[in-house]
N, C-alpha and C positions, 0 to 999 in steps of 0.2 A: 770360855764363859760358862761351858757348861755346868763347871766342877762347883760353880757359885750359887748354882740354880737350888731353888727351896721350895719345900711342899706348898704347892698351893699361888706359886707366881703364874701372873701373867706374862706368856709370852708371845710374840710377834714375829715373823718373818716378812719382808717388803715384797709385796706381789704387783705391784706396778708402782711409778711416779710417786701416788698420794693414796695408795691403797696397800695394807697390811694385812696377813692371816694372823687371826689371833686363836691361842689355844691356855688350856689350863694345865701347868705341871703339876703333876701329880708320885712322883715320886719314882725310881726305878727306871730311868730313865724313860718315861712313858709320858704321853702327853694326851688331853680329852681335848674335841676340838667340833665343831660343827663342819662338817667337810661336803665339798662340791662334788667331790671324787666318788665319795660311797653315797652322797645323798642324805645322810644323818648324821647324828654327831654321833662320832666310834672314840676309839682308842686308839693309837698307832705310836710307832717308837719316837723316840725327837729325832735320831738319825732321821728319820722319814716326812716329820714335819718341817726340817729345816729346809730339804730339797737343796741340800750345798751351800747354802744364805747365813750369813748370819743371823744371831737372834736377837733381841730385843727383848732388858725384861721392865715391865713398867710396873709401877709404884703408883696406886689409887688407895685412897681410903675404903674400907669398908667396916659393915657392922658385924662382919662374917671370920671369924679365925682362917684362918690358911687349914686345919682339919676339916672345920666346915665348907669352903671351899670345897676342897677335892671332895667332901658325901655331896655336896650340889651339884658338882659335875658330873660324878659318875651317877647321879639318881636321872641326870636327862640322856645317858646313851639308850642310842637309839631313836631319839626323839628326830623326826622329818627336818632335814635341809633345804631352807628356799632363801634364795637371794634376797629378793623384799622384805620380808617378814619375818627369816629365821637364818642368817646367817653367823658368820662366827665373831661378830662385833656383838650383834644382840645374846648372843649365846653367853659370852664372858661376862658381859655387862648383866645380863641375866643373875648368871652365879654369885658373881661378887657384888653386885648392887640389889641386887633383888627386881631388877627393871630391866626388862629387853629394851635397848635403842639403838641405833646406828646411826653415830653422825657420819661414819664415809657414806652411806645410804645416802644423807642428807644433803650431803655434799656434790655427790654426783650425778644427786636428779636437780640441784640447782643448777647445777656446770649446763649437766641436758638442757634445763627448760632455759635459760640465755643462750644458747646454742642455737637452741630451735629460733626463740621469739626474732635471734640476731637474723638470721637466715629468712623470714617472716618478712622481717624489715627492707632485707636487700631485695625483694622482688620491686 
């Protein structure tokens, strides 16, 4: 899939069940990404984002070209990685929307608070 890959795609590797790492290709085989591992969002090759996984390229609309893209991405390296507030959903969603959000965020503090409230209940 690689050899299909274009300036400026969103791409994804599955890092659990209903959770995906998302990154920006950028050309060169190289990919921007908000990473857990370095703690900001760096560069690193796609051999090394893919971790052995396949990828995932998704297809969103933006107001942004696929050059403007990749100057968005690489204008936030370096910028702090945090799970809640800056991970690599908001980071892409960032770039290409202009909007940090994370629905897997959204998701999984929903999943948590029925989790908890269920667990609440069984007492």
């Amino acid at each position: 899939m690689e050899h299909s890959l274009k300036l400026g795609d969103i791409i994804s590797v599955s890092k659990a069940i209903v959770i995906r790492h998302y990154g920006i290709y950028i050309g060169n085989n190289q990919v921007i990404h908000a990473s857990p591992s370095c703690g900001k969002v760096c560069k690193i090759s796609l051999e090394k984002f893919k971790i052995g996984k396949a990828i995932q390229v998704h297809t969103s609309p933006s107001r942004y070209s696929p050059p403007q893209i990749v100057m968005r991405a690489k204008s936030r390296l370096g910028r702090t990685y945090n799970l809640i507030d800056a991970n690599c959903e908001h980071f892409k969603n960032e770039v290409v929307h202009g909007i940090a959000f994370s629905d897997q965020k959204k998701a999984v503090l929903t999943v948590g608070a029925l989790f908890f409230a269920f667990k609440l209940l069984a007492k």
